[in-house]
C-alpha positions as a Python dict, from the first residue, in 0.01 Angstrom:
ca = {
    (1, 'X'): (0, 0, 0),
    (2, 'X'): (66, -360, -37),
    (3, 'X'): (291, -568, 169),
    (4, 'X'): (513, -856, 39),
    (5, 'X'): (703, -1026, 347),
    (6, 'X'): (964, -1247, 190),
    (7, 'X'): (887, -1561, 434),
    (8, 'X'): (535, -1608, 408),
    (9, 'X'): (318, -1780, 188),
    (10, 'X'): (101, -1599, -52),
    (11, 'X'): (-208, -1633, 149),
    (12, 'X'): (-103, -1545, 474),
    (13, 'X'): (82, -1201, 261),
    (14, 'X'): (-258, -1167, 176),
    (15, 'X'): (-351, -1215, 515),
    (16, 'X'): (-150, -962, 675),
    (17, 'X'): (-224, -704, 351),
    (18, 'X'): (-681, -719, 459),
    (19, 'X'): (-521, -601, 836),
    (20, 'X'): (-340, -307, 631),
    (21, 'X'): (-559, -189, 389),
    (22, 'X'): (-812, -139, 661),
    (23, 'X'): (-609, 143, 725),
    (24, 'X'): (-587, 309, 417),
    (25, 'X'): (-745, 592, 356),
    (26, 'X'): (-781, 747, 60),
    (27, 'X'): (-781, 1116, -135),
    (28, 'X'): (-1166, 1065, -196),
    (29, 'X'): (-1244, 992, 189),
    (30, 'X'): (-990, 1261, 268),
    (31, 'X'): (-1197, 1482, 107),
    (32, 'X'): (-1535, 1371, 256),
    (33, 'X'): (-1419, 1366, 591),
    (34, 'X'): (-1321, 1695, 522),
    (35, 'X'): (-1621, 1814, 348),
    (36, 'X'): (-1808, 1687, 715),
    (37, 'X'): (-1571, 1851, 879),
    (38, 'X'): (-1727, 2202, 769),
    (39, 'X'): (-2053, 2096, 776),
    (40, 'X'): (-2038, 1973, 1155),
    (41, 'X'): (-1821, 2334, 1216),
    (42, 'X'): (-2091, 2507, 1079),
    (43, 'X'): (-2317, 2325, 1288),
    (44, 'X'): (-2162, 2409, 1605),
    (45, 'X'): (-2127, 2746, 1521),
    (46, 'X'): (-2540, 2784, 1491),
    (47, 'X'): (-2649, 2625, 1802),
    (48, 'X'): (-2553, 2474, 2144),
    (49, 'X'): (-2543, 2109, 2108),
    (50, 'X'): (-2355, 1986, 1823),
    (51, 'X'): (-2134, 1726, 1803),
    (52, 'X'): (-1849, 1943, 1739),
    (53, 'X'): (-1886, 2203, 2018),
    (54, 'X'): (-1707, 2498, 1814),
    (55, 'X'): (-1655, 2740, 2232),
    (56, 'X'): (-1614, 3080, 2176),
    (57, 'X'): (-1311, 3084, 2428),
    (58, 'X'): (-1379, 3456, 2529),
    (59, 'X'): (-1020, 3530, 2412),
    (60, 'X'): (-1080, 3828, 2148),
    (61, 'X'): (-816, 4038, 1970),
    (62, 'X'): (-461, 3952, 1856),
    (63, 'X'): (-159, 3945, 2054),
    (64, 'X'): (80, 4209, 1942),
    (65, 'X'): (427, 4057, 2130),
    (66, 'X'): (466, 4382, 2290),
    (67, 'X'): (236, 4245, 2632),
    (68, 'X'): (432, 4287, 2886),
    (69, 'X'): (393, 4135, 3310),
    (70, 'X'): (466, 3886, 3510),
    (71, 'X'): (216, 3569, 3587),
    (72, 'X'): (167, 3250, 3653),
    (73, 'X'): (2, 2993, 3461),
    (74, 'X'): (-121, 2608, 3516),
    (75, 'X'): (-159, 2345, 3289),
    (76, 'X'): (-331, 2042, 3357),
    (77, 'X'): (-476, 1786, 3098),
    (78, 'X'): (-222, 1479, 3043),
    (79, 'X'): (38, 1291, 3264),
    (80, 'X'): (150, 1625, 3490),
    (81, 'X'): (27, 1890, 3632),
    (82, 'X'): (279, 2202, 3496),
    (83, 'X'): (309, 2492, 3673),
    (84, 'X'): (530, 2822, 3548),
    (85, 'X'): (525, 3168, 3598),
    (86, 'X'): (609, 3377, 3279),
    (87, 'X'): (755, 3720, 3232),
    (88, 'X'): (642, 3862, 2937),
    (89, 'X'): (927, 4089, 2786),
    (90, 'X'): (781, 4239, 2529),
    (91, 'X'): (919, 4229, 2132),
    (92, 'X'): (774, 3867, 2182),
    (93, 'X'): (1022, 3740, 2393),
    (94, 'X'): (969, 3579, 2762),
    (95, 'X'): (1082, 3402, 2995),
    (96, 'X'): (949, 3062, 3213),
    (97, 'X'): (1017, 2897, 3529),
    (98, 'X'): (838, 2526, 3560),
    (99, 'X'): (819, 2280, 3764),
    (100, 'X'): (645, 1929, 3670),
    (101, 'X'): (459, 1756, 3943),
    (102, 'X'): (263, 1403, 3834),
    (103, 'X'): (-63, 1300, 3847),
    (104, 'X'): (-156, 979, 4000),
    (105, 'X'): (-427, 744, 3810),
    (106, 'X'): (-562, 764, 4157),
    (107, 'X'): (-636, 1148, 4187),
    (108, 'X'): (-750, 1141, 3785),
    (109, 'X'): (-1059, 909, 3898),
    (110, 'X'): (-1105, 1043, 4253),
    (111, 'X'): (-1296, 1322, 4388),
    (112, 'X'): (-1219, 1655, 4225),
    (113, 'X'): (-1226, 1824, 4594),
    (114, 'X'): (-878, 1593, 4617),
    (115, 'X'): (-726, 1690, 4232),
    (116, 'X'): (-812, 2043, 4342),
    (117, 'X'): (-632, 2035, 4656),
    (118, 'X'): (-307, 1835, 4497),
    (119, 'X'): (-289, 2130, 4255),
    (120, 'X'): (-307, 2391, 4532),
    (121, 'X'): (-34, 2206, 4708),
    (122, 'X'): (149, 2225, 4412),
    (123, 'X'): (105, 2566, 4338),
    (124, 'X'): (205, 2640, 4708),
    (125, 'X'): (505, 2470, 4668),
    (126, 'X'): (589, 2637, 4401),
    (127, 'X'): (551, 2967, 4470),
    (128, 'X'): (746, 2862, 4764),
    (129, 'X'): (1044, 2712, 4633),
    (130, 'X'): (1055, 3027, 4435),
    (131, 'X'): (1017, 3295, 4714),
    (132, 'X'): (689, 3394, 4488),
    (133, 'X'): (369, 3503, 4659),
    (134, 'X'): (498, 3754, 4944),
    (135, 'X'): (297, 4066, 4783),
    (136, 'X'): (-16, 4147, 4931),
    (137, 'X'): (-119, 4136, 4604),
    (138, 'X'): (-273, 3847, 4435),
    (139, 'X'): (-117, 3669, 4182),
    (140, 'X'): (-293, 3644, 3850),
    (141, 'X'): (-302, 3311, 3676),
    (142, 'X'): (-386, 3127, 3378),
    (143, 'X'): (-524, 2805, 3425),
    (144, 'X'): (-530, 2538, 3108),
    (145, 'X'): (-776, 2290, 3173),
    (146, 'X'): (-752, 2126, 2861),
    (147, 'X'): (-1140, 1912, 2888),
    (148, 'X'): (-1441, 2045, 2728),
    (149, 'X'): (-1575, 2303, 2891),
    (150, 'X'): (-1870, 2545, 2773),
    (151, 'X'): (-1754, 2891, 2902),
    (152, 'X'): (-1928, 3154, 3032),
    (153, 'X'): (-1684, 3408, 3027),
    (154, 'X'): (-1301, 3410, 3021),
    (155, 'X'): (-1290, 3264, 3393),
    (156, 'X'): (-1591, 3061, 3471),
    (157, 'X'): (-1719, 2759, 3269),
    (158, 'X'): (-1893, 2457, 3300),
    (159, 'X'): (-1744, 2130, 3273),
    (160, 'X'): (-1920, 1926, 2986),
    (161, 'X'): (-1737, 1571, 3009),
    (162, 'X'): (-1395, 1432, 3099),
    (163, 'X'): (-1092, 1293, 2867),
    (164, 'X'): (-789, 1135, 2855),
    (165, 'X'): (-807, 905, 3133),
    (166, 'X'): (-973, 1168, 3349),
    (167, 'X'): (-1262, 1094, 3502),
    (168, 'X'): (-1300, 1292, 3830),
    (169, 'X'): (-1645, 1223, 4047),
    (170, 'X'): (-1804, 1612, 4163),
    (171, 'X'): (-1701, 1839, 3848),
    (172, 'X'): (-1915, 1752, 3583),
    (173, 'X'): (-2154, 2027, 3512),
    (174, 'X'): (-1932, 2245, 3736),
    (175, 'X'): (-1726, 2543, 3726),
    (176, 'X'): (-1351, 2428, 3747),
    (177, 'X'): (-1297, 2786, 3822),
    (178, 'X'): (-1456, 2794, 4156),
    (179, 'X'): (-1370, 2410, 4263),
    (180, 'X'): (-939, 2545, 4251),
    (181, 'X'): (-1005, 2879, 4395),
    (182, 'X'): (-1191, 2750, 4659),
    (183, 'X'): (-862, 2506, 4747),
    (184, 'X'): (-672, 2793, 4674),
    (185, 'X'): (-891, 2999, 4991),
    (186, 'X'): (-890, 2701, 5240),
    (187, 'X'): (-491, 2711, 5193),
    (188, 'X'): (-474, 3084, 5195),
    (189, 'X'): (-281, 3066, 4880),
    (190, 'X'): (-324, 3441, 4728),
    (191, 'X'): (-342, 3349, 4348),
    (192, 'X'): (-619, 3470, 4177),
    (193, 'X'): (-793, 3253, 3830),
    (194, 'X'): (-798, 3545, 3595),
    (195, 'X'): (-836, 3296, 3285),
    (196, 'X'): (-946, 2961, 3221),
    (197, 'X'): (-773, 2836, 2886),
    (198, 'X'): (-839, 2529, 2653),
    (199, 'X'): (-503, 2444, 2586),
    (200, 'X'): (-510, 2517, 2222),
    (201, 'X'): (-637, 2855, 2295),
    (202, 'X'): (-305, 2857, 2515),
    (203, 'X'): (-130, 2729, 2208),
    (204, 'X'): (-234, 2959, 1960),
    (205, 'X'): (-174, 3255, 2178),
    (206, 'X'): (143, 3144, 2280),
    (207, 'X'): (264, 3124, 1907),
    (208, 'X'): (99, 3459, 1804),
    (209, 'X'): (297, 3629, 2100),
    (210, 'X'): (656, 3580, 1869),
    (211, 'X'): (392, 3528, 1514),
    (212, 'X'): (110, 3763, 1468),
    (213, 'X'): (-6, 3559, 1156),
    (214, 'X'): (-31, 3246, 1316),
    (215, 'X'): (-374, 3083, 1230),
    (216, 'X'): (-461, 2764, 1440),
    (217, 'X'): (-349, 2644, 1749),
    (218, 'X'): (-362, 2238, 1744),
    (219, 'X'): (-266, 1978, 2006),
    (220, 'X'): (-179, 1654, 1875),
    (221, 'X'): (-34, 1435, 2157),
    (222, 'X'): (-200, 1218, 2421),
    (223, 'X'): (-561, 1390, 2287),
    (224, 'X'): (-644, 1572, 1978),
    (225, 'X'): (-834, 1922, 1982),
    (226, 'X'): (-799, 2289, 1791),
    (227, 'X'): (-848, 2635, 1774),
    (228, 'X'): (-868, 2903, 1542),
    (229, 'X'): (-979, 3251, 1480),
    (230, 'X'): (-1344, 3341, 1382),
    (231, 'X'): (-1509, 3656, 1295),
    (232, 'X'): (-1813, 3649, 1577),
    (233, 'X'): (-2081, 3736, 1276),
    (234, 'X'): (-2044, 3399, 1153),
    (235, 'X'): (-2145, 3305, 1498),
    (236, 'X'): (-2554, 3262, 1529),
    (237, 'X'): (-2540, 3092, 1885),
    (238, 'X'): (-2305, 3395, 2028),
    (239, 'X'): (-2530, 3683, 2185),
    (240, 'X'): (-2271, 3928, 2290),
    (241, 'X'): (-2049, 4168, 2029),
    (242, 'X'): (-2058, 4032, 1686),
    (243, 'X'): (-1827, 4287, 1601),
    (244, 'X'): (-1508, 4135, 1717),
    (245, 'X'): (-1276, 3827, 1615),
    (246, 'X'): (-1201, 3523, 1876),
    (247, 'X'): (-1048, 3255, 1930),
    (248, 'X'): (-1302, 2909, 1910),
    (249, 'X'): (-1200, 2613, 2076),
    (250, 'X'): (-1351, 2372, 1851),
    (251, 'X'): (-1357, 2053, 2058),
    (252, 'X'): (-1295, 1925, 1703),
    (253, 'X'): (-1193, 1525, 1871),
    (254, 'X'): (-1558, 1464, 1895),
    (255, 'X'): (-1635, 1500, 1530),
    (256, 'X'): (-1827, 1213, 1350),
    (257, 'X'): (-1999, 1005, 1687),
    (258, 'X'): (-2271, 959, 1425),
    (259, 'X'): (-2024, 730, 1199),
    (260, 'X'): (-2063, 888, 859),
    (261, 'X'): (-1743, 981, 758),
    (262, 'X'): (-1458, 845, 965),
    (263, 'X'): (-1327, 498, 832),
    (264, 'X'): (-1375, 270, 1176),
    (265, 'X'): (-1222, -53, 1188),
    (266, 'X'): (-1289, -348, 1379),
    (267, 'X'): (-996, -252, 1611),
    (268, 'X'): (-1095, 62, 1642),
    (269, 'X'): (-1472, -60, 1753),
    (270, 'X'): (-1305, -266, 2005),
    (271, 'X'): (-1047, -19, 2132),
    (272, 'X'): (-1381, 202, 2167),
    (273, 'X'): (-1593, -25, 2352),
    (274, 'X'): (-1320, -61, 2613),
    (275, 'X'): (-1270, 273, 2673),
    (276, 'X'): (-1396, 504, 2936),
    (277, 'X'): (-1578, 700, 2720),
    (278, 'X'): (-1736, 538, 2433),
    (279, 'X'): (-1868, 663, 2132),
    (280, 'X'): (-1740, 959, 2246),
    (281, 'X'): (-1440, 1172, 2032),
    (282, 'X'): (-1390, 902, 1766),
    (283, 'X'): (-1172, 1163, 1585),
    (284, 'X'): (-961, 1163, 1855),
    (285, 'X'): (-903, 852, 1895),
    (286, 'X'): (-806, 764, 1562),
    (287, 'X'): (-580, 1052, 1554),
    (288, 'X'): (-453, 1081, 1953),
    (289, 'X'): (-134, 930, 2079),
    (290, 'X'): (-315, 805, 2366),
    (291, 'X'): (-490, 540, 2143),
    (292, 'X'): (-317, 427, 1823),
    (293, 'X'): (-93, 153, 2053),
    (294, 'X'): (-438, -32, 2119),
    (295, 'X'): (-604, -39, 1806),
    (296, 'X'): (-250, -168, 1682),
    (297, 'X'): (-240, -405, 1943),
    (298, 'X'): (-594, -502, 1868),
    (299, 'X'): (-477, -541, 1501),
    (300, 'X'): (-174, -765, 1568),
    (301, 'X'): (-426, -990, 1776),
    (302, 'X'): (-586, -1030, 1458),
    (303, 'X'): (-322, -1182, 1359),
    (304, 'X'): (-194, -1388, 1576),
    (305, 'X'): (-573, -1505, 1618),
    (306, 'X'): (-550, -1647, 1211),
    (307, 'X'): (-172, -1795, 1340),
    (308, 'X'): (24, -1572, 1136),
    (309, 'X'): (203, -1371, 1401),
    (310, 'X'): (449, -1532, 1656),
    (311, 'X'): (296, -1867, 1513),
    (312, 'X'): (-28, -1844, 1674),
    (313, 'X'): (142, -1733, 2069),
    (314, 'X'): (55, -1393, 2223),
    (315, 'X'): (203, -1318, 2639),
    (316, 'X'): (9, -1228, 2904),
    (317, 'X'): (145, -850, 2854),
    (318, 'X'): (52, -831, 2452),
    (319, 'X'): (-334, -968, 2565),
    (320, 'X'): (-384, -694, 2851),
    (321, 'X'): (-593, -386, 2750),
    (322, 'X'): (-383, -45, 2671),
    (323, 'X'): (-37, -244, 2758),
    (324, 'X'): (90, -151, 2361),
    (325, 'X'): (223, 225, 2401),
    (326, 'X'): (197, 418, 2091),
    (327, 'X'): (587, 522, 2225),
    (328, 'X'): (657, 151, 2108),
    (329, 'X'): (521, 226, 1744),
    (330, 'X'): (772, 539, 1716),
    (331, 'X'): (1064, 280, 1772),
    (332, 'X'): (910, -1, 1556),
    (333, 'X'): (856, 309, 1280),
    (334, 'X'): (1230, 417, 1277),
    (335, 'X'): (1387, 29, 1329),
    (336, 'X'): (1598, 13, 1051),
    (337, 'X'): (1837, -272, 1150),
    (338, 'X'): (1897, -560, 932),
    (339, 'X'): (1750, -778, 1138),
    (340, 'X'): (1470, -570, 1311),
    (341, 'X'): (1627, -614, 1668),
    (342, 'X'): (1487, -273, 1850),
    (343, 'X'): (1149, -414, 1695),
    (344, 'X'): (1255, -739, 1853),
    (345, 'X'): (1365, -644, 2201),
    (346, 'X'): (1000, -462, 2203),
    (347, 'X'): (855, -786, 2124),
    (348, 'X'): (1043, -989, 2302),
    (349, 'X'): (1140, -799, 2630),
    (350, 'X'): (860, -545, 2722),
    (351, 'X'): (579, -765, 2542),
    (352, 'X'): (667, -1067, 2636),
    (353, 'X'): (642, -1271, 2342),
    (354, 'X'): (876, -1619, 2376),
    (355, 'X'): (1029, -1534, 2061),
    (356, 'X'): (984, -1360, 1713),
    (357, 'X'): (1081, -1473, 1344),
    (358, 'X'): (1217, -1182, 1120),
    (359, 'X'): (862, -1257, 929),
    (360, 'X'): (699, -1145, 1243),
    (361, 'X'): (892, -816, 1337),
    (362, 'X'): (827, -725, 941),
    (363, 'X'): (454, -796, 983),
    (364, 'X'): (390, -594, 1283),
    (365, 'X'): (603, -347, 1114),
    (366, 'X'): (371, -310, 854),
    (367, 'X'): (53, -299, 1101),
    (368, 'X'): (248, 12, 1324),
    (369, 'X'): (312, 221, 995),
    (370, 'X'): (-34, 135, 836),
    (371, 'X'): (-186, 272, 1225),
    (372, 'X'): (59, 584, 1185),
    (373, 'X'): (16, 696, 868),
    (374, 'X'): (-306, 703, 888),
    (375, 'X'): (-402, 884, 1191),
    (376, 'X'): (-179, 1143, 1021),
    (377, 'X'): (-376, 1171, 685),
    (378, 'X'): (-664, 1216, 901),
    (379, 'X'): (-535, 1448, 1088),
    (380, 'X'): (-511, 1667, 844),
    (381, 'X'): (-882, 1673, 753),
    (382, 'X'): (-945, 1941, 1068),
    (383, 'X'): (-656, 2200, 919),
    (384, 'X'): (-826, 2151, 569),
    (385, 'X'): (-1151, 2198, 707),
    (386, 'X'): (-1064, 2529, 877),
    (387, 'X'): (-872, 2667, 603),
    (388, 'X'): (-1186, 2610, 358),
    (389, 'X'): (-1433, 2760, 567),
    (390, 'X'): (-1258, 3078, 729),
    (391, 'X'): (-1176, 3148, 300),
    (392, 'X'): (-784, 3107, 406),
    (393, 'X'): (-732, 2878, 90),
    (394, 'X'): (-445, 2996, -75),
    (395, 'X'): (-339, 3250, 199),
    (396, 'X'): (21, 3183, 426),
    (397, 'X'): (-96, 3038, 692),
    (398, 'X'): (101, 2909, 1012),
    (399, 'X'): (-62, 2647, 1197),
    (400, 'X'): (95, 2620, 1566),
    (401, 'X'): (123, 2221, 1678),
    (402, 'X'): (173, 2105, 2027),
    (403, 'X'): (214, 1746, 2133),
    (404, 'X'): (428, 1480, 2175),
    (405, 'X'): (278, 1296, 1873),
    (406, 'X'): (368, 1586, 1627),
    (407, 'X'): (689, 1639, 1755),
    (408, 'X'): (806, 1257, 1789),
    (409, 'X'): (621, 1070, 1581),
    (410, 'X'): (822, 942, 1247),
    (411, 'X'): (693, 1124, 940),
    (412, 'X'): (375, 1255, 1121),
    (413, 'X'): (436, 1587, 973),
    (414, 'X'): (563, 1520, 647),
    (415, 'X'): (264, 1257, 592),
    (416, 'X'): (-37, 1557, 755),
    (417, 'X'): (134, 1765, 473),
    (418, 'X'): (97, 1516, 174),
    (419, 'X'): (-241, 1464, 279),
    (420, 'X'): (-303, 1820, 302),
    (421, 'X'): (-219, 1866, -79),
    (422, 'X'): (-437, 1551, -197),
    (423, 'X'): (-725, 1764, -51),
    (424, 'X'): (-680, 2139, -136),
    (425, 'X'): (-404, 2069, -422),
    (426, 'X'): (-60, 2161, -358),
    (427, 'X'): (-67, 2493, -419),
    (428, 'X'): (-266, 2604, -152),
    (429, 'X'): (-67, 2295, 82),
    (430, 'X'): (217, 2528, -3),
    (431, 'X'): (119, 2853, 145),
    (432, 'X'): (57, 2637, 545),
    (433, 'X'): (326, 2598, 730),
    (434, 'X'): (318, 2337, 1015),
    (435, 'X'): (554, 2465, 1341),
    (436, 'X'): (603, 2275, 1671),
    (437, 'X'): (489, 2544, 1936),
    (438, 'X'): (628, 2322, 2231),
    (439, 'X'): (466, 2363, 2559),
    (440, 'X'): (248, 2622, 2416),
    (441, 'X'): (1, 2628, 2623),
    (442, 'X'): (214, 2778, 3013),
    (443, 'X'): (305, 3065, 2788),
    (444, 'X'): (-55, 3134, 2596),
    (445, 'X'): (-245, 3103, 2963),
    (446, 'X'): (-44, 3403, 3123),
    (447, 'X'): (-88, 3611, 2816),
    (448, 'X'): (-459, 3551, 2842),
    (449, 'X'): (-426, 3579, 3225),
    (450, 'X'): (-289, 3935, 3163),
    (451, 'X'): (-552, 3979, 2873),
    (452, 'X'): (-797, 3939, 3185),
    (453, 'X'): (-652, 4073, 3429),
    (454, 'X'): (-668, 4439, 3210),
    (455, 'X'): (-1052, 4405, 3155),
}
């Protein structure tokens, strides 16, 4: 993908074009990362302590749409803290009541005893607001903790590491489970955790309530994870019924920590580094919405650094750490104004920047679609990788995406899906079918709350 920017000189075109072909990433590594990919899956599904985690989620069986109940579910693993209660109708319809309540950086780095009491406050006000919670008895609830949790059985776990921003002192290497329910007792709140749910889990189950045939479950917004079906022979490291099929959260953002596959940049080393977790899920970050505005920002540095960009000026704003959103690259994507003036006022109002040349909106542009378009070629290495080892080359598939990346980004999907075909040939490509399953994950964690709640 070359880059010719009418006002610049040939060397600093070819300048700008090293920044963007750091990005590109072609069908060969497609189809290495992707070959890795099944390896590592393999891997995880052999023995405790890979790099890609591959949890049996406890969630076994298919959903039939015909569940019927009323619950509640949670959903905590971003921005807010969600909190619905679903009636399942049956004929794979329902219906949801939510309420949003934020999350302050503050609680998200805290003690957990305090994040576990804000969400009991919030369920109480909930339940509240709705004249809920007047039975004697409990309530049963689904509770999406969307971090990496080894479980233990569909309602207690372990928690292996934070994400996202999260980074709670008191919960590591504890059950999430108990931490809530034990806010839950001290507020005499009568809501029992029938179900702790990896939010993919929640996706896919939420999809296969109104699909049966739906294959994956995938989150592609702030963080990056998936899920999918397995037959439990394939699983060495599982010890209970092999007999059965469930649902594996894959904890697939960690992939490639070792560095083999995954095309790192200097931007993305440095975005690493900085990070709260580092050289930790470096799939996720290259894929995950809550990154791709710093390594672009990192990027665009670059070039202002060699006096290309806004002649050699950056802004207080532009040189702070995480202050590029990845929101920002969405409008920059789909500026198509003569004169590149939504790229400008981004520039030029939110960042900062004195002022921008025409040259400069083009070049940084060019850097937001080269950042784009390639965390969406690689994230289609995961689906690829799934589909080749569960034999489902060739087969319809329906792959169930949540996330605000997915859904917002320009061309995310259509560029996963051209991907897709440059690694399994667009025949098979043809047969998968990408669908937003929005806010997936309320509905799939009170279906698996009532999946509990039965046993």
């Amino acid at each position: 993908m070359v880059v010719s920017i009418p006002n610049l000189t040939p060397v600093q075109n070819a300048s700008v074009n090293t920044v963007v072909e750091r990005f590109n990433v072609s069908t060969d590594r497609l189809k290495k990362i992707t070959e890795q990919f099944v390896i590592e899956m393999r891997k995880g599904l052999d023995h405790q302590g890979a790099t890609i985690a591959m949890i049996p989620s406890f969630v076994s069986g298919r959903c039939t749409g015909e569940e019927k109940g009323t619950f509640m579910a949670l959903d905590l693993g971003g921005t807010n803290l969600r909190v619905c209660q679903v009636n399942l109708l049956g004929g794979g319809e329902h219906t949801i009541r939510q309420q949003k309540y934020v999350v302050s950086e503050e609680l998200k780095v805290g003690p957990m005893r305090n994040l576990c009491d804000f969400i009991a406050d919030c369920v109480d006000s909930f339940l509240t607001e709705n004249g809920l919670g007047d039975s004697n008895e409990p309530i049963q609830l689904g509770y999406t903790f969307s971090f990496p949790i080894l479980q233990t059985s569909i309602n207690r776990g372990v928690l292996k590491q934070w994400t996202k921003g999260f980074n709670c002192t008191g919960a590591v290497g504890k059950d999430p489970t108990i931490l809530l329910q034990d806010s839950f007792r001290r507020k005499n709140i009568n809501v029992n955790i029938a179900a702790i749910v990896n939010d993919t889990v929640g996706t896919l189950m939420a999809y296969a309530y109104k699909h049966p045939n739906t294959t994956m479950g995938v989150i592609m917004g702030t963080g990056f994870n998936a899920s999918y079906y397995e037959d439990m022979n394939n699983v060495k490291k599982w010890t209970g019924d092999k007999n059965q099929e469930m649902v594996i959260n894959m904890e697939c953002g960690a992939f490639d920590c070792e560095r083999r596959v995954l095309p790192m940049t200097v931007y993305d080393n440095k975005m690493d580094r900085e990070s709260i977790n580092v050289h930790q899920q470096l799939h996720e970050k290259m894929v995950a919405g809550m990154y791709l505005g710093e390594i672009t920002r990192n990027a665009l540095l670059d070039l202002v650094d060699q006096q290309i960009l806004f002649g050699g000026d950056s802004s207080k704003e532009l040189n702070k750490n995480w202050s590029f959103e990845t929101a920002y690259m969405s409008t920059i994507e789909v500026d198509e104004t003569s004169d590149l003036s939504d790229t400008g006022h981004i520039l030029e109002s939110v960042m900062n920047i004195p002022s921008t040349t025409l040259a400069d909106r083009q070049i940084v542009k060019a850097v937001c679609h080269a950042v784009g378009l390639r965390a969406a070629r690689i994230a289609a290495c995961h689906i690829a990788g799934v589909l080749t080892h569960t034999n489902k080359l060739g087969e319809e598939s329906i792959i169930a995406i949540d996330g605000s990346l997915f859904e917002f980004y320009p061309n995310f999907e259509k560029n996963m899906s051209q991907a897709l075909s440059e690694i399994i040939g667009e025949e098979s490509r043809s047969k998968v079918k990408f669908d937003l399953a929005r806010d997936g994950s309320g509905l799939g964690a009170a279906i698996i709350a009532m999946i509990a709640s039965k046993h």
